[in-house]
N, C-alpha and C positions, 0 to 999 in steps of 0.2 A: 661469577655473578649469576644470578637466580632470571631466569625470562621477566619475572614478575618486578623483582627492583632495578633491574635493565629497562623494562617498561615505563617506571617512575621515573628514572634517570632521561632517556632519551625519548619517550615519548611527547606528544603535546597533551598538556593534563587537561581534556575537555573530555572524558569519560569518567564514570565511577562504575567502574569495573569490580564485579563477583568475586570474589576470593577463588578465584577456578581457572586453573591452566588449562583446554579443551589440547589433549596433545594427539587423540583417533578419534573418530565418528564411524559409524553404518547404523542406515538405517536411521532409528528416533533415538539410538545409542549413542551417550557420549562418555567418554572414558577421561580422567583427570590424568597426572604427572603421575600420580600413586596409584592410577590402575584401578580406582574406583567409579564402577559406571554410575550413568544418569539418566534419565527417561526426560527427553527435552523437550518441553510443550510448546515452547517460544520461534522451533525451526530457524534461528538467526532473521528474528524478527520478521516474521511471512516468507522467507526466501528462499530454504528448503521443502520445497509442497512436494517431494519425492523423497524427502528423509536427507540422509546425510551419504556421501560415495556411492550413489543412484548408477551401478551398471548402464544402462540404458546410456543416459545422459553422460556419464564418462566417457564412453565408447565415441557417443557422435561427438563430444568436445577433441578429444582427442586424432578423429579421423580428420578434423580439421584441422588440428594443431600439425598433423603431419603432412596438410594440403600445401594451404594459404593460411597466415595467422594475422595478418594482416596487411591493407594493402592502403588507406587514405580511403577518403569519397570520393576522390578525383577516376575513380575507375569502378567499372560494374564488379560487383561479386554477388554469388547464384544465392548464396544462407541471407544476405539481407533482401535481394526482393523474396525468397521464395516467403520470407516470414513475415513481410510486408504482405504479400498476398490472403497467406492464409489469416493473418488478421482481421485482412478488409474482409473477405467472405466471410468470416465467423461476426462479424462486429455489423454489418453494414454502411460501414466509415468508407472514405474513399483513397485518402493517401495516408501515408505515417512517414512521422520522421522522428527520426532514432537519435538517440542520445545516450546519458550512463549512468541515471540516477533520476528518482522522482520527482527531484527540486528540478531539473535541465528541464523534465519535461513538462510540469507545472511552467516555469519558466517561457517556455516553445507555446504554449498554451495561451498564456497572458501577452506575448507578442502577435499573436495570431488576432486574438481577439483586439487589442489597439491598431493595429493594421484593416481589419474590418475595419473598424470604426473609423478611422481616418479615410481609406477611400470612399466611405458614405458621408463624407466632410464636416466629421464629429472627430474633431480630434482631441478634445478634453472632457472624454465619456470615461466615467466611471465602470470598476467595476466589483461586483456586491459577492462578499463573500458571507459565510454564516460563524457567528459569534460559536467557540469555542472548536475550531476547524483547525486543522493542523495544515500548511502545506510544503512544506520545506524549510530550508536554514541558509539560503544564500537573501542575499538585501532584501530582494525583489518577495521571495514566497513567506520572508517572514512578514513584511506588509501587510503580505495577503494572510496568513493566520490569524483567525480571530480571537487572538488571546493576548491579552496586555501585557502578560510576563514574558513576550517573545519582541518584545517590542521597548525594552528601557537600553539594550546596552550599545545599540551599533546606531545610532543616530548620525543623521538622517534617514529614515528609512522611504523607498518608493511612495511616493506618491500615487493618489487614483483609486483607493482603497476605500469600500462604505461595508459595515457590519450588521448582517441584520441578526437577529435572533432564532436560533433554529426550530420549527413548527411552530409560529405567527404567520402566517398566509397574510393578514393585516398589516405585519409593521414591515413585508417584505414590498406590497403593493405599494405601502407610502413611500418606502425611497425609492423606487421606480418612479411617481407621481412627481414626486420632488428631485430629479433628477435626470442628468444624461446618461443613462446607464447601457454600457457596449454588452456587459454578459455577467453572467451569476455563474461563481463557481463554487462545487459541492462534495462531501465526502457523502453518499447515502447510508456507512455505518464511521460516526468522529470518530476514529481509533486514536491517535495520542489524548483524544478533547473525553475518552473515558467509556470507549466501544460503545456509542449512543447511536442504533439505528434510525434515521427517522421516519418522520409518522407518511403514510401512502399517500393522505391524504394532502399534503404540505408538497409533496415531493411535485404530484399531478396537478398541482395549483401553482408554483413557479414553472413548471415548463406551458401551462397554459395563459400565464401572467408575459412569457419571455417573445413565447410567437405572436402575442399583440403585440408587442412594443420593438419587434427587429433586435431582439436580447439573443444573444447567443448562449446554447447550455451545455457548459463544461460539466464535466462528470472527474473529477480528480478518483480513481482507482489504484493508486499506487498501494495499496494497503489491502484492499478491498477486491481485488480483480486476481485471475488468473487463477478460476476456482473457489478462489477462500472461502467465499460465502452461500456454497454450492449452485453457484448459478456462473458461467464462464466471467463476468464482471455483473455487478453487484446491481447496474441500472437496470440489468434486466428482470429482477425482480419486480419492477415498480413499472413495466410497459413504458418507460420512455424514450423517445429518441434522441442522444447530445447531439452537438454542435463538434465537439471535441471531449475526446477521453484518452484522459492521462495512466500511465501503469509503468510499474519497474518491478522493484521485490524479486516476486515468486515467478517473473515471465523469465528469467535469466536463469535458475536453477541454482544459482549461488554466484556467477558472472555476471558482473554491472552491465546493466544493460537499463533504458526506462525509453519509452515510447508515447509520442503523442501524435491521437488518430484524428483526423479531418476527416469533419464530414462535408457532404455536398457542399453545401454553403461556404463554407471557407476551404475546400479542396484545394482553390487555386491565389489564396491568399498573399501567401509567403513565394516570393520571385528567387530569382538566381544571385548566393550572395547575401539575403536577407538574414539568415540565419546558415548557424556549422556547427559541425564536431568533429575533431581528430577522430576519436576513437567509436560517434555515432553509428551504431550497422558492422558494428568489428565481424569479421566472418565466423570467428572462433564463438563472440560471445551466442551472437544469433544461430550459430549451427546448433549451441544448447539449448536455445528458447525454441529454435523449431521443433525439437525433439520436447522439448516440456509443452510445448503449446498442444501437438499432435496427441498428447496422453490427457489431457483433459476433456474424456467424454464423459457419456450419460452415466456409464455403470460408477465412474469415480464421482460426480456431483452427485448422485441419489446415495453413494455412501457418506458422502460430504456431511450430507443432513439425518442420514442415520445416527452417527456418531455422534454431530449435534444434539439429538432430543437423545442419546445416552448420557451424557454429558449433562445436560440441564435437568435431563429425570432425577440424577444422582445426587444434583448439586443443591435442585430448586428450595428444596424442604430441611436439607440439611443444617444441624444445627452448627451455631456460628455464621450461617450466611444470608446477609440481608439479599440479596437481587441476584440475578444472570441476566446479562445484557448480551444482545449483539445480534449474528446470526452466522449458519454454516458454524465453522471450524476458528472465528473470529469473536470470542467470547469475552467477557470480561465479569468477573465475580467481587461480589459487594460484600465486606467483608468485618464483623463486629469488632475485628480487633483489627489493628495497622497491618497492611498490603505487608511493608516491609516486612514486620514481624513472622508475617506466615512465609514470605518468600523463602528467609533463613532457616522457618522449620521443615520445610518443602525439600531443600536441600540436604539442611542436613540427613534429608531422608531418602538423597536418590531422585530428587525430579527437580526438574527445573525451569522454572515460571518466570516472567518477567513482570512488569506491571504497567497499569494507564493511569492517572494521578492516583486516586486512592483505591485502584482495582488490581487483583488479581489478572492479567490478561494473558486470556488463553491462543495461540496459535502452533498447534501441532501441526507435522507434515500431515496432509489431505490422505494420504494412504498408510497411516499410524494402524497396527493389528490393532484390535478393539482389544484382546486379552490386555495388553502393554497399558493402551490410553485407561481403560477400568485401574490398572494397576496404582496407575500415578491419580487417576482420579481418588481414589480409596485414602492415599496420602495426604493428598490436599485437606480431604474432610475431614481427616485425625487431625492435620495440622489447626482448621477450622475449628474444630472442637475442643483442642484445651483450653 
């Protein structure tokens, strides 16, 4: 039997999966069954931001693996606070708690924030998420995603959900007006809602709409953070301060791992017991995120955006391509013919692209050689152009 009809056989059929066995990686290299490489633009959707078999990152995962690989939370180990630490210093947050995927810590987020609200004895406060937002796939985050096709098939879905529109400043104040609202949570670039940055001006009118009103401001970065957008997380483009921000993806190096950061304000929220995770702050996964965390300086974000404006110089004017959205290494391209269709000519040629509903969506590892990223950029535009 084949991996792939072994896959249809015994897997659970909630993927539609590429015609492509990945059986080696290095680097932005991926190799099929038959030995034919790839030039992979998608990094395992944000999560390789050092490529693929990252020396580095192998090294510290595995000195761990030869430590401590795991021990519960019922006991201290040195890789979950030291990563704990250098997040709050890098972030200005005050506590974090660890978890193993974007949705847990979306999740941690949204309890953090009804917990606020109840001990300010608003226990039935809303809270305002932005129409076409992505924020996970358990009950709770699908609620929270402002998209109606995420929301027909698992009913009942969480209650406590209002949607406003993204860059209306207007229609965001009226359900604040008309409501008990605990906290607004945000993506500052939609990546599944179709790599839509939003506007500056939108972004510094909910956080100034949130500090009148005792709102608390999530920052959801699971997509967006850890480099991607050449800035360490994505809010710091836009000078604001959250409440809490969320991240997984690319902080783990290819190890689940997702984190949500307290700030002052809800620092001391969440008590003993409140919330867990077996596998929250695993030594092994955090001894890799320390080591990915630590490689995200200045020289790798100012390439972050070099590559960027290569990227959209190449793409902007090119024919077949209506738009380039997004920012940093988080692109999404608009495209005169169906996504689909170029994905499979893109392939057939050696690169490999994923998509955001009717976008090309680019996330290459953050340290792709530019000769490589040009290479597959050059394919994409042949593909654009027949």
């Amino acid at each position: 039997m084949s991996v792939k009809s072994d896959d249809k056989t015994y897997i659970a059929n909630t993927y539609a999966r590429f015609p492509v066995e990945i059986v080696r990686a290095s680097g932005s290299l991926a190799y099929d069954e038959n030995g034919r490489e790839y030039i992979d633009l998608g990094s395992g959707i944000a999560v390789n931001i050092f490529g693929y078999s990252d020396k580095a990152w192998i090294k510290a995962v595995t000195d761990q693996l030869n430590t401590v690989s795991h021990t519960s939370n019922l006991y201290y180990t040195l890789p979950c606070v030291t990563l704990a630490k250098i997040l709050c210093e890098r972030t200005g947050m005050q506590r974090v708690f660890f978890c193993n995927s974007g949705a847990e810590a979306n999740e941690c987020a949204i309890k953090t924030a009804r917990r606020y609200a109840e001990l300010k004895g608003r226990k039935n406060s809303k809270i305002i998420t932005l129409v076409n937002s992505f924020h996970g796939r358990t009950v709770t985050t699908l609620a929270a995603t402002g998209q109606d096709s995420f929301h027909n098939d698992f009913l009942p879905l969480t209650d406590g959900f209002l949607y406003t529109p993204a860059n209306d400043i207007a229609a965001f104040e009226k359900l604040v007006e008309e409501n008990d609202v605990s906290a607004v949570m945000f993506e500052c670039v939609q990546g599944e809602g179709g790599v839509l940055p939003l506007d500056g001006d939108f972004v510094a009118g909910i956080e100034k709409i949130a500090r009148q009103n005792d709102i608390l401001l999530i920052v959801d970065e699971v997509q967006t953070g850890n480099g991607r957008t050449g800035k360490l997380y994505s809010y710091m483009h836009f000078g604001i301060t959250p409440d809490i921000v969320t991240t997984a993806k690319g902080l783990g190096g290819g190890l689940p791992i997702g984190a949500a950061m307290l700030g002052e304000r809800v620092r001391d929220v969440l008590g003993i017991g409140m919330h867990g995770s077996t596998f929250g702050g695993n030594p092994v996964c955090c001894a890799g995120a320390v080591n990915i965390i630590n490689r995200i300086d200045d020289q790798l974000l100012d390439g972050v955006m070099r590559k960027s404006k290569l990227i959209t110089d190449a793409l902007s004017d090119a024919e077949g391509v209506v738009s380039v959205t997004g920012m940093g290494l988080m692109l999404g391209i608009e495209t005169k013919k169906d996504a689909g269709e170029i994905i499979s000519k893109c392939m057939d040629n050696g690169v490999l692209v994923i998509k955001a509903k009717n976008k090309l969506r680019l996330l290459p590892a953050l340290n792709i050689p530019d000769g490589l990223l040009m290479q597959a950029i050059n394919i994409i535009k042949s593909a654009c152009a027949e």
